[in-house]
C-alpha positions as CSV (number, residue, x, y, z in Angstrom):
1,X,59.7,-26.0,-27.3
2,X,57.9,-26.7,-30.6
3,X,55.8,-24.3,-32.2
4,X,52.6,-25.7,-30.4
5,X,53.9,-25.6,-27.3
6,X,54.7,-21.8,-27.8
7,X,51.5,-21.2,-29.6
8,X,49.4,-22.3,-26.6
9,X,51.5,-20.2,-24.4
10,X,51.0,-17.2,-25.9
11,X,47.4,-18.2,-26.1
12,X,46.5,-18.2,-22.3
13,X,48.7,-15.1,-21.2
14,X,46.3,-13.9,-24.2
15,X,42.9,-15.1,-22.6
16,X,44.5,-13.1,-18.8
17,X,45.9,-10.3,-20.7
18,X,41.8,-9.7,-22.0
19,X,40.8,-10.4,-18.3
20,X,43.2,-7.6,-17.2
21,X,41.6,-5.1,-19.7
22,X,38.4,-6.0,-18.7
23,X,39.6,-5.1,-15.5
24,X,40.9,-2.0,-16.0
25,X,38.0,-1.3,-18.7
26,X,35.6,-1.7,-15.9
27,X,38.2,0.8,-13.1
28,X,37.8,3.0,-16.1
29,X,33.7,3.6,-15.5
30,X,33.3,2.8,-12.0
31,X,35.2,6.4,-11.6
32,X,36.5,4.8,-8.3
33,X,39.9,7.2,-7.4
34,X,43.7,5.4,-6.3
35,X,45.6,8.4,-6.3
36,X,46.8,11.0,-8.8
37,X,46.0,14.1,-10.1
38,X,43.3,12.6,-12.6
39,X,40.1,13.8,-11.7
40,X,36.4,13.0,-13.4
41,X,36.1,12.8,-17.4
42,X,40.0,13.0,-17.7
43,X,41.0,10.6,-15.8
44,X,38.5,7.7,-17.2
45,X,39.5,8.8,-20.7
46,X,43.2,7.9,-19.3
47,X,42.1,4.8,-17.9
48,X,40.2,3.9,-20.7
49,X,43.7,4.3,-23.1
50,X,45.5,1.9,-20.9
51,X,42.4,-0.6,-21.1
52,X,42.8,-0.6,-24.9
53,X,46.6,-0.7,-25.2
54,X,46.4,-3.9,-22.6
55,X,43.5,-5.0,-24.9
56,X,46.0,-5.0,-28.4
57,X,48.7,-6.6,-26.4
58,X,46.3,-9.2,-26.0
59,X,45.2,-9.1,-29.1
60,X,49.3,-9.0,-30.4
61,X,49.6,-12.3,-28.2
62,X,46.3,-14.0,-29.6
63,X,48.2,-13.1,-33.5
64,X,51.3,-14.7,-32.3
65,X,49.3,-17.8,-31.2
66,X,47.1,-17.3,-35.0
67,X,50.3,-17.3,-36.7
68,X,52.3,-20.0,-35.1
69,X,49.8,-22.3,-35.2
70,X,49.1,-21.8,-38.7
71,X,52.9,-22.9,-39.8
72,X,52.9,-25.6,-37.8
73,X,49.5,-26.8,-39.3
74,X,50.6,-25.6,-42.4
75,X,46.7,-24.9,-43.0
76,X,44.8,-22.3,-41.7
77,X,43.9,-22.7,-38.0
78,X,39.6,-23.4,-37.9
79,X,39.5,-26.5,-39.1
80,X,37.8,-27.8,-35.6
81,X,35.7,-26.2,-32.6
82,X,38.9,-25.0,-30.5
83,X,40.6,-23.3,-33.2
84,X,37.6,-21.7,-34.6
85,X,36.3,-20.7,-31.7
86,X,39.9,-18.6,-30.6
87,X,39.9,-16.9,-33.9
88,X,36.4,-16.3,-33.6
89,X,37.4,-14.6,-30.3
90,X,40.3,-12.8,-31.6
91,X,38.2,-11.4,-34.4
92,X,35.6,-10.4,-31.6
93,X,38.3,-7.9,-30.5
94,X,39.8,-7.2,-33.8
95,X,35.7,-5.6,-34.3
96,X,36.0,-4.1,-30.9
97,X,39.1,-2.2,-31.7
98,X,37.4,-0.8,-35.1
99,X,34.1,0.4,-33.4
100,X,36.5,1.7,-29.9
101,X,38.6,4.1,-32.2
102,X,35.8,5.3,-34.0
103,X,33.4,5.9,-30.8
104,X,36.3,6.0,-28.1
105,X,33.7,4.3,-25.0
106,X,35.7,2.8,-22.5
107,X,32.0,1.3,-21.6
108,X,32.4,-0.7,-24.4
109,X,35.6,-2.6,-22.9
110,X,33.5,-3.6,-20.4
111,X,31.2,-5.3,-22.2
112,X,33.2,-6.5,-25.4
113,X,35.9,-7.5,-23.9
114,X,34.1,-10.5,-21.8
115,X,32.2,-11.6,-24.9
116,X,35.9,-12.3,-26.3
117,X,37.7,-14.1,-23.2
118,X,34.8,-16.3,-22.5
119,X,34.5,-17.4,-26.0
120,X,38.1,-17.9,-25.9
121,X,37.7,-19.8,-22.1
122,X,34.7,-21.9,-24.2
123,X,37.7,-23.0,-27.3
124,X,40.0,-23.7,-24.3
125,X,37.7,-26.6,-23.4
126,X,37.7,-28.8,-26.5
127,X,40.8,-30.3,-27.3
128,X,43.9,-28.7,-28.4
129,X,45.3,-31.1,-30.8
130,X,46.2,-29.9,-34.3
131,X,44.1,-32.2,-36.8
132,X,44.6,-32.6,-41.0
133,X,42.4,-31.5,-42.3
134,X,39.5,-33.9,-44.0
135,X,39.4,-33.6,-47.8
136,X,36.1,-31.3,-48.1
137,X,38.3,-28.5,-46.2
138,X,41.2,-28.9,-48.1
139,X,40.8,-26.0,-50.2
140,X,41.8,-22.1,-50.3
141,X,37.9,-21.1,-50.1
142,X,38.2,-22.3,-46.4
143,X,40.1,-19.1,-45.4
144,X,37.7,-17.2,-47.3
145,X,34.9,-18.5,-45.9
146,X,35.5,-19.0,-42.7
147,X,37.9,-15.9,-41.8
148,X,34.7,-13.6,-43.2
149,X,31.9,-15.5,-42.0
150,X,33.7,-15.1,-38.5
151,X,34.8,-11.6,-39.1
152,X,31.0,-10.9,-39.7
153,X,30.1,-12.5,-36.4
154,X,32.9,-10.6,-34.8
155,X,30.7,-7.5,-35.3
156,X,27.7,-8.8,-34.2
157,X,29.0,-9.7,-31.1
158,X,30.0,-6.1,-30.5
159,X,26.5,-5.0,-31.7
160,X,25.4,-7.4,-28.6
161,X,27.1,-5.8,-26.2
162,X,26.3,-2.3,-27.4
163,X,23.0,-3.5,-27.6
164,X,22.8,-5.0,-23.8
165,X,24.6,-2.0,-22.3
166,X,21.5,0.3,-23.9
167,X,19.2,-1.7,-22.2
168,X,20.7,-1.5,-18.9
169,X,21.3,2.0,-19.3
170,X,18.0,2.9,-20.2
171,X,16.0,0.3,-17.8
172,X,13.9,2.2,-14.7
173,X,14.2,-0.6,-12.4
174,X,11.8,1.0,-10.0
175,X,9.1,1.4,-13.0
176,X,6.2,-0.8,-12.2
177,X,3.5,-2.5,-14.8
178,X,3.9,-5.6,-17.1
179,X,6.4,-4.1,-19.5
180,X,8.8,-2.7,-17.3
181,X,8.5,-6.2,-15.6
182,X,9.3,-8.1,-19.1
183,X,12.4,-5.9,-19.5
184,X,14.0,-6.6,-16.5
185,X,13.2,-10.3,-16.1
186,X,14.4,-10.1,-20.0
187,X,17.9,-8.4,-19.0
188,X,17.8,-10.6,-16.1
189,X,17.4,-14.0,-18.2
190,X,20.2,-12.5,-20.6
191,X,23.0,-12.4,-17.9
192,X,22.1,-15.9,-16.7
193,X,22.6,-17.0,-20.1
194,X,26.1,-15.6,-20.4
195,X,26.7,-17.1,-16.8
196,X,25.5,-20.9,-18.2
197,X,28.2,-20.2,-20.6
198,X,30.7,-19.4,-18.0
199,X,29.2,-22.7,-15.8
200,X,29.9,-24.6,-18.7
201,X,33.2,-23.5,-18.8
202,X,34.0,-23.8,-14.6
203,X,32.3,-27.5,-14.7
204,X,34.7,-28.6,-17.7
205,X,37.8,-27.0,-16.3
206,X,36.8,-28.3,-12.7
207,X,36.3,-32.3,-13.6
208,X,39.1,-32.3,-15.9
209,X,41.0,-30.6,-12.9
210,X,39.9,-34.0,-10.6
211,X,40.9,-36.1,-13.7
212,X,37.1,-37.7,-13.6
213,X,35.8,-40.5,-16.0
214,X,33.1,-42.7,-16.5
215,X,32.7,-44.6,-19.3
216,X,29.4,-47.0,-21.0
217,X,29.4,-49.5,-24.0
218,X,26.7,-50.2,-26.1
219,X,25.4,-50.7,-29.7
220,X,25.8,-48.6,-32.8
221,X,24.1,-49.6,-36.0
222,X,25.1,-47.7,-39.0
223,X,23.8,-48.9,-42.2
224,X,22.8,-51.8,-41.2
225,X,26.1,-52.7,-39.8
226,X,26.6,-52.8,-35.9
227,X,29.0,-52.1,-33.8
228,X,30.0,-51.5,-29.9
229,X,30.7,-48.4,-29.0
230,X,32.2,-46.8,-26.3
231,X,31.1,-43.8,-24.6
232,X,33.6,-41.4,-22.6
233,X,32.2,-39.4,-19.9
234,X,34.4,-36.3,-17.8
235,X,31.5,-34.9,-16.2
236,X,29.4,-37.3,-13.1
237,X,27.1,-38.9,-15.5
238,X,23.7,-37.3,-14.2
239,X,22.1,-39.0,-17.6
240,X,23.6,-41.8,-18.6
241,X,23.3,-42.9,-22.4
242,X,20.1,-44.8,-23.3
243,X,20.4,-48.4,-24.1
244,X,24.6,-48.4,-22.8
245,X,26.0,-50.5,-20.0
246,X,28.0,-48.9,-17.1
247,X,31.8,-49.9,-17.5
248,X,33.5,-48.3,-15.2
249,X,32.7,-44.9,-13.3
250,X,34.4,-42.4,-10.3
251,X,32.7,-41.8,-7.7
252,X,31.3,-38.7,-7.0
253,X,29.6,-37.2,-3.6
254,X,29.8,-41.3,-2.6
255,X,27.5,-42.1,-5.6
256,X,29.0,-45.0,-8.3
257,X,25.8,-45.3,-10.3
258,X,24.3,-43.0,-12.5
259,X,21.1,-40.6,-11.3
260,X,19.1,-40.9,-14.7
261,X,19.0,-42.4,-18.1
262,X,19.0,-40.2,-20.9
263,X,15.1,-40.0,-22.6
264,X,14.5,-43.1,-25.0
265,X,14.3,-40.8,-28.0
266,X,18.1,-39.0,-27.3
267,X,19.2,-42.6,-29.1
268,X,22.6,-40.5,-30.3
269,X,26.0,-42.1,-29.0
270,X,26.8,-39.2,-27.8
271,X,23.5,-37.6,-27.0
272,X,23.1,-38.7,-23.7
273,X,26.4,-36.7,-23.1
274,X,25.6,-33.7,-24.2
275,X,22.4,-33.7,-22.0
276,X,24.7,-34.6,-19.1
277,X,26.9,-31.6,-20.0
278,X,24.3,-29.2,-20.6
279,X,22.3,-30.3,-17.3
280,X,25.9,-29.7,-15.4
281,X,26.3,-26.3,-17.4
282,X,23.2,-24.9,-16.3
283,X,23.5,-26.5,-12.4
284,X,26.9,-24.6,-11.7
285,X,25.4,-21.3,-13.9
286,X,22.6,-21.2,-11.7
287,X,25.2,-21.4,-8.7
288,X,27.2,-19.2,-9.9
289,X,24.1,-16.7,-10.5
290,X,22.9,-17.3,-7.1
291,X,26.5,-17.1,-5.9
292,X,26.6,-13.4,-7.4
293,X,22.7,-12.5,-6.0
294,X,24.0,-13.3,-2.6
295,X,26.7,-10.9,-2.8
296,X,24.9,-8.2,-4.3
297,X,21.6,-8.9,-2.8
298,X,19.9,-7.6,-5.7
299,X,19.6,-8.5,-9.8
300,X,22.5,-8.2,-11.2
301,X,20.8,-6.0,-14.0
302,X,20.5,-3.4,-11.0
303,X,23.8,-4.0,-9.9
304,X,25.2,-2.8,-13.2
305,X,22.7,-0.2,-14.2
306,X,23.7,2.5,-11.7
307,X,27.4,2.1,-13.5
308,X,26.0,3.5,-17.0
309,X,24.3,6.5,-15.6
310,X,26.6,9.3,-17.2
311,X,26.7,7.1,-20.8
312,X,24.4,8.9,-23.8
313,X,22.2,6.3,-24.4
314,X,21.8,7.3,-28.2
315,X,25.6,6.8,-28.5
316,X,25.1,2.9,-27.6
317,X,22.3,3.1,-30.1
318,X,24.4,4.0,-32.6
319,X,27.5,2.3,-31.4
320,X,24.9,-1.0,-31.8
321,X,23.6,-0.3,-35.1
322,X,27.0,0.8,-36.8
323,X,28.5,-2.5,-35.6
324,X,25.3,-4.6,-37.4
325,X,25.9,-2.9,-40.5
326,X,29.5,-3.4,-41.0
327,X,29.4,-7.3,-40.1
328,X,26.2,-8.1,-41.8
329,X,27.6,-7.5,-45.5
330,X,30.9,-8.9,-44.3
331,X,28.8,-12.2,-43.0
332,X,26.8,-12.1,-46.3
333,X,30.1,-12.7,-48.4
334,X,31.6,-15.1,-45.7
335,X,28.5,-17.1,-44.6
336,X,26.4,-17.0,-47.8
337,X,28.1,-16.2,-51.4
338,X,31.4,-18.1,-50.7
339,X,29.9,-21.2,-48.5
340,X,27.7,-21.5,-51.5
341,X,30.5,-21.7,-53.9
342,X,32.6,-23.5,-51.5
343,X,29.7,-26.2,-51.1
344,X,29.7,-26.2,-55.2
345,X,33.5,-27.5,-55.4
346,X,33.1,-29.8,-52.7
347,X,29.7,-31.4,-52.8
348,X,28.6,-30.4,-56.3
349,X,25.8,-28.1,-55.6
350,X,24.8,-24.6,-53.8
351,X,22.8,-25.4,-51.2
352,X,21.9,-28.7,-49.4
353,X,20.0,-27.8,-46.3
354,X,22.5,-29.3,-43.9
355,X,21.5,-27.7,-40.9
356,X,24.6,-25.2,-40.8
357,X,23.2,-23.8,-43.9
358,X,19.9,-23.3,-42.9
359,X,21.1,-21.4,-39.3
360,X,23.6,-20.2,-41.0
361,X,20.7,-18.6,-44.0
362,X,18.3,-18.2,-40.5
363,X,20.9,-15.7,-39.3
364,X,21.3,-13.7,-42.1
365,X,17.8,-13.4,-42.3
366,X,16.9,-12.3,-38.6
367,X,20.1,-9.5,-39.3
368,X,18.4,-8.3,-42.8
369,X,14.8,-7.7,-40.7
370,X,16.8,-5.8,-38.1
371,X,18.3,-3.8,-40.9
372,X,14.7,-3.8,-42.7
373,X,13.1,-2.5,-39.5
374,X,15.6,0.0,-38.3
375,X,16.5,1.9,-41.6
376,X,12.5,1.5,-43.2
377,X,11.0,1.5,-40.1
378,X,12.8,3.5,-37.8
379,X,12.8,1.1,-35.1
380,X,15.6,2.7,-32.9
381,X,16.3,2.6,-29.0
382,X,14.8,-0.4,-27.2
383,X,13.0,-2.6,-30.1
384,X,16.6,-2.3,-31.8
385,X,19.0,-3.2,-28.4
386,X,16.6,-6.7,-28.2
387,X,17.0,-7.3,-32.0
388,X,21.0,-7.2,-31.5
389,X,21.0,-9.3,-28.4
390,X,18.6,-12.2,-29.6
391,X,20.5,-11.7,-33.3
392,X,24.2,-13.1,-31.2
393,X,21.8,-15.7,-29.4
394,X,21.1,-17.1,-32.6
395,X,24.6,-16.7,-33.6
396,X,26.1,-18.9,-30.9
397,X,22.8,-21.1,-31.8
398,X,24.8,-21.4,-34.9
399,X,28.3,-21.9,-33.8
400,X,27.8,-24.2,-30.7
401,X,24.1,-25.7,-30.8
402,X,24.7,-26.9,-34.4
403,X,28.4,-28.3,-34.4
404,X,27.5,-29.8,-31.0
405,X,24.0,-31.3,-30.9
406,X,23.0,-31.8,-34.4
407,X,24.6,-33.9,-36.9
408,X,25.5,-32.8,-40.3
409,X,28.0,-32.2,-42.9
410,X,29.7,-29.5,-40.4
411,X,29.7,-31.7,-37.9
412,X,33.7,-32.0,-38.3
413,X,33.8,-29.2,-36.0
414,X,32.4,-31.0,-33.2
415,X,34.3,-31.8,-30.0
């Protein structure tokens, strides 16, 4: 076996070995007895332990994978989407672990922990293959920059789920009037989000599981020089691209034609396929959502609320706001001061409004106001808990909606 193929191994016992913890994280709260002489408090502090040592095998696997993969690239592994995106996730826990010792919530397993395996599931979808890197990223300031700019993210995806477990702990769910409503239809819209995610992830794994393709040509003008241009579906084109010619497509549900044609203005070559991908992401979240509604015959918001009933809600406030402030100075080296210099050896200047840098700058901004408003303000408790959770949403805005949709000097970490 080469060092890949060992690599990748150790990298999806990883992404089960987080699922197991999540598991046992979640046995851990529910307070739900299989025996022994473990009663109450005791024995979800027990369970808790054996959540976090299957959490840092996980975490020991996810190193080996780091590791391996960086010999055999011999560069550091996120130069692309998937390998970003996996140390992204295996910082995610690396933050967890930090705030866990220091707070010791087994709650917080059950809520961190899924932010890290289905960011890790999301890598898993791009592909795999070890690429040189270009010559802008052939430099030493791209494991400064990016290992800190991910370690501060790390944190803020804690903060997220610290700040998202307040609000479910602290929601009345049979309060009445227009802000009670807002909260819960907010919580509400916050778990389908996190379950497009995971419908992005089950469509991808699913059509690549049937071997589907479909595939158009067209033309590409670029500088006034044109070209064809092939397009590669492995979803059911929904949309096809605007202004391409159907070559060759599998059926699907006895249909061998495309439904729609992407808008006139999405005149991207591969913007017609991200519309088809995000169209199927949302279609099999919404299933899955509705999926999960019939089986609990109730919003999943109440579902999970009941679960955090014993938790001090101040302690997820606090658990929430240490997590922001030890990332967002971390972030402000990683994503900031050393891009800037980075962008300075490569492209000759600081700053160049590609649109990384400005979400990237548009993150640390929204992160600074949260800090402005809780520590001058004294915004604490719910205005706080909604600051963290929209503060990750523009995170992943960052990560995925910029590398994937627009264009741009980053754009090397695309698909």
């Amino acid at each position: 076996m080469s060092l890949y193929d060992i690599s990748n191994t150790a990298l999806v016992i990883a992404l089960f070995t987080y699922i197991a913890s999540f598991v046992m994280f979640t046995v851990s709260i529910t307070g739900r007895s299989f025996g022994g002489a473990e009663t109450g408090a005791t024995r979800s502090a027990a369970r808790g332990r054996r959540a976090f040592a299957v959490a840092m095998v996980g975490l020991g696997l996810h190193l080996i994978f780091f590791i391996l993969r960086w010999i055999a690239n011999r560069h550091i592994p996120v130069s692309n989407l998937f390998e970003f995106m996996t140390f992204l996730a295996m910082m995610i826990v690396v933050a967890f672990a930090i705030i866990y010792r220091i707070y010791r919530r087994p709650l917080l397993g059950a809520f961190a922990t899924p932010v890290a395996f289905i960011i890790l599931a999301y890598a898993m979808v791009f592909p795999w293959e070890a690429q040189p890197l270009i010559p802008s990223l052939n430099s030493y300031w791209l494991y400064i920059h990016v290992t800190t700019a991910a370690a501060g993210e790390a944190f803020f995806a804690v903060a997220f789920a610290g700040g998202l477990m307040y609000l479910l702990r602290v929601v009345d769910y049979d309060a009445k009037g227009r802000r009670a409503t807002l909260q819960k239809a907010g919580i509400e819209f916050t778990l389908f989000s996190v379950l497009i995610v995971v419908g992005f992830i089950l469509a991808a794994f699913a059509f690549r599981g049937i071997g589907y393709e479909a595939s158009f040509v067209g033309q590409q003008t670029v500088e006034g020089q044109t070209s064809e241009v092939t397009v590669e579906y492995t979803m059911p084109p929904i949309y096809a691209p605007h202004g391409y010619e159907l070559v060759a497509m599998d059926s699907f549900l006895g249909s061998e034609q495309p439904l729609m044609t992407a808008p006139e203005w999405m005149k991207g070559v591969n913007a017609g396929r991200k519309l088809n991908t995000a169209v199927w992401s949302v279609l099999f979240g919404i299933a899955l959502y509705a999926v999960l509604r019939l089986a609990f015959r109730k919003p999943l918001g109440r579902v999970i609320h009941p679960k955090l009933a014993e938790i001090d809600p101040d302690d997820l406030d606090e658990i929430t706001y240490r997590a922001v402030a030890i990332g967002f100075p971390i972030f402000t080296l990683g994503a900031l001061i050393f891009a800037m210099i980075w962008a300075h050896i490569a492209w000759n200047r600081f700053w160049g409004w590609d649109p990384k840098e400005v979400w990237a700058l548009v993150t640390w901004l929204f992160y600074s106001v949260y800090l402005h408003l809780r520590l001058g303000r004294g915004w604490q408790g719910n205005r706080s808990a909604w600051l963290a959770v929209i503060g990750f949403i523009v995170v992943m805005f960052t990560l995925i909606g910029v590398n994937l949709i627009i264009a741009g000097l980053h754009s090397y970490a695309g698909v």
